[in-house]
C-alpha positions as CSV (number, residue, x, y, z in Angstrom):
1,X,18.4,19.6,-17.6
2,X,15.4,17.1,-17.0
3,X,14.0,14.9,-19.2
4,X,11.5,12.5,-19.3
5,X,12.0,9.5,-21.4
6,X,9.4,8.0,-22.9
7,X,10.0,4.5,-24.1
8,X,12.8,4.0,-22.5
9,X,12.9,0.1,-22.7
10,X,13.7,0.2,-26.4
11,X,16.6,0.8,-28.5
12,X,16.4,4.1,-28.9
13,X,14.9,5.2,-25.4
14,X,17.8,2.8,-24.4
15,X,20.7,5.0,-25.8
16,X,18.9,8.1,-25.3
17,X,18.8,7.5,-21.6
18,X,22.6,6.4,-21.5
19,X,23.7,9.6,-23.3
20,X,21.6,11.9,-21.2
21,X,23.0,10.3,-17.7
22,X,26.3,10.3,-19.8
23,X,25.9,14.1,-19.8
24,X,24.8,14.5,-16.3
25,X,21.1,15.0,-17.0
26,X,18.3,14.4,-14.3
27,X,16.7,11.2,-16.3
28,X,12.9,9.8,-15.7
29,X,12.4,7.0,-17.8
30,X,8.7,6.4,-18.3
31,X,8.4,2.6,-19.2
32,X,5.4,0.1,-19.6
33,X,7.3,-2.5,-17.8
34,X,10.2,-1.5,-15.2
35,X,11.2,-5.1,-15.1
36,X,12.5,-5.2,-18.3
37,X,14.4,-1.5,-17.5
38,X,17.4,-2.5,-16.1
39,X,19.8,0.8,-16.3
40,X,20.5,1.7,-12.9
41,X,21.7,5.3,-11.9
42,X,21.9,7.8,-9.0
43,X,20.1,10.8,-11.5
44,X,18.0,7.8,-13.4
45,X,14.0,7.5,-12.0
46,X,12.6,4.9,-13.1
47,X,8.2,5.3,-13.5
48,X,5.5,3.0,-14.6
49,X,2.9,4.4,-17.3
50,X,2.0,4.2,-20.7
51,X,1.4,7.1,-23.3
52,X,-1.8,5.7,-24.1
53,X,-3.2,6.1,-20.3
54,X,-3.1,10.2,-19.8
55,X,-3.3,9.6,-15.7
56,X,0.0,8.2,-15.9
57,X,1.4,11.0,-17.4
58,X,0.3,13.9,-15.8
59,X,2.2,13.2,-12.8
60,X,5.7,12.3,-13.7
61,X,5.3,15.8,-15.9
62,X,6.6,18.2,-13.1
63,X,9.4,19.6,-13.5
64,X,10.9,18.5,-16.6
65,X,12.4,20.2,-19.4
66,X,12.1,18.2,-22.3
67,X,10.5,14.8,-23.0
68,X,11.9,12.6,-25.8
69,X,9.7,9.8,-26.9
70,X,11.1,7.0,-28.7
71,X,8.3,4.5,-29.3
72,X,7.4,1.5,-31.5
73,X,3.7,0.4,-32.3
74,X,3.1,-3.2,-32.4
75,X,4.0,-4.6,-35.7
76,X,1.1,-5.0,-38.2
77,X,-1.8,-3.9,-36.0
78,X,-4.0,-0.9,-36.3
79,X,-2.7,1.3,-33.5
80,X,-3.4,4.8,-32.3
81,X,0.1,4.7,-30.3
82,X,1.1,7.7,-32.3
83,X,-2.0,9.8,-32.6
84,X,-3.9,9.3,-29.2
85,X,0.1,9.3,-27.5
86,X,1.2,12.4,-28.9
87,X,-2.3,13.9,-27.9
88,X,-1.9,12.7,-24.2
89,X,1.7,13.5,-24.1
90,X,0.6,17.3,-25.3
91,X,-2.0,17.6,-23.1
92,X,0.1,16.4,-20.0
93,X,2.9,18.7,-20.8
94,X,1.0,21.6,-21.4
95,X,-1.0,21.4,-18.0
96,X,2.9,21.6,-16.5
97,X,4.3,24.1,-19.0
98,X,6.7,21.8,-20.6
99,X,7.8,23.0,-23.7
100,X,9.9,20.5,-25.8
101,X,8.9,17.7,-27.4
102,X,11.4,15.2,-29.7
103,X,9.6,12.3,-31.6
104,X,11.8,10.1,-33.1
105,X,11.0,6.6,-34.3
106,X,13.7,3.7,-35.3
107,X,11.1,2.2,-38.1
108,X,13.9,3.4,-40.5
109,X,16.4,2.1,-38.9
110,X,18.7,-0.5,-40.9
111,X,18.3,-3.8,-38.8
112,X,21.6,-5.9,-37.8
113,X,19.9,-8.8,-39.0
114,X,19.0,-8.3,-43.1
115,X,16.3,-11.0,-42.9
116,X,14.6,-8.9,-40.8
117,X,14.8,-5.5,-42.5
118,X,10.8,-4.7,-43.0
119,X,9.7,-4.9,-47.2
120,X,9.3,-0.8,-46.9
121,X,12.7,-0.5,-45.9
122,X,14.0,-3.0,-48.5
123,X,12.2,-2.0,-51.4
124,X,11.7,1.7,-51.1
125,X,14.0,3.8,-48.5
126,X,17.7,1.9,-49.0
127,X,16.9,1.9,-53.3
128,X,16.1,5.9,-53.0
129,X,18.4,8.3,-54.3
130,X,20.8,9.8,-51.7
């Protein structure tokens, strides 16, 4: 299987890409900043772009199976990085007839650090009912 990566520079595009190389996948990790990428693999392309730039996309589309984006907006700013992305992301794949999309976001995600954990987290999601 390929898959295309999308924020692969985080946490989660991080792991995502270790367990899909783990697995044997064809990996192209679609990062803002390949500098600050530094897996390194013989099925692992590594491609400059940004969801919010639609030229960037359409050409690393080809021939993938799945994309996975695992993206972050900057903290407390006004951002379309969800709305406009997923619209860009959409168009791209569907002018190369890719199919499968997974979202996932880490926002949930219990920080190491406590101090950190965002007020949301704290006071709402951890004191609901399980």
């Amino acid at each position: 299987m390929k898959l295309l990566i999308v924020g692969a520079t985080g946490r989660l595009g991080r792991l995502r890409v270790a367990q899909a190389l783990e697995a044997e996948h064809g990996v192209t990790a679609f990062v803002r900043n390949p500098a600050a990428f530094t897996i390194q693999h013989a099925n692992l392309r590594i491609v400059q772009g940004d969801v919010l730039v639609p030229a960037t996309l359409t050409p690393v589309m080809t021939g993938h199976d799945i994309v996975f984006a695992g993206l972050t907006p900057p903290a407390r700013r006004k951002t379309t990085l969800f709305s406009q992305g997923v619209e860009n992301l959409i168009a791209a794949m569907s002018a190369h007839g890719v199919r499968r999309l997974i979202w996932v976001t880490s926002a949930a995600v219990d920080p190491v650090d406590a101090a950190a954990t965002p007020w949301l987290f704290r006071k709402v999601i951890i004191p609901l009912p399980g």
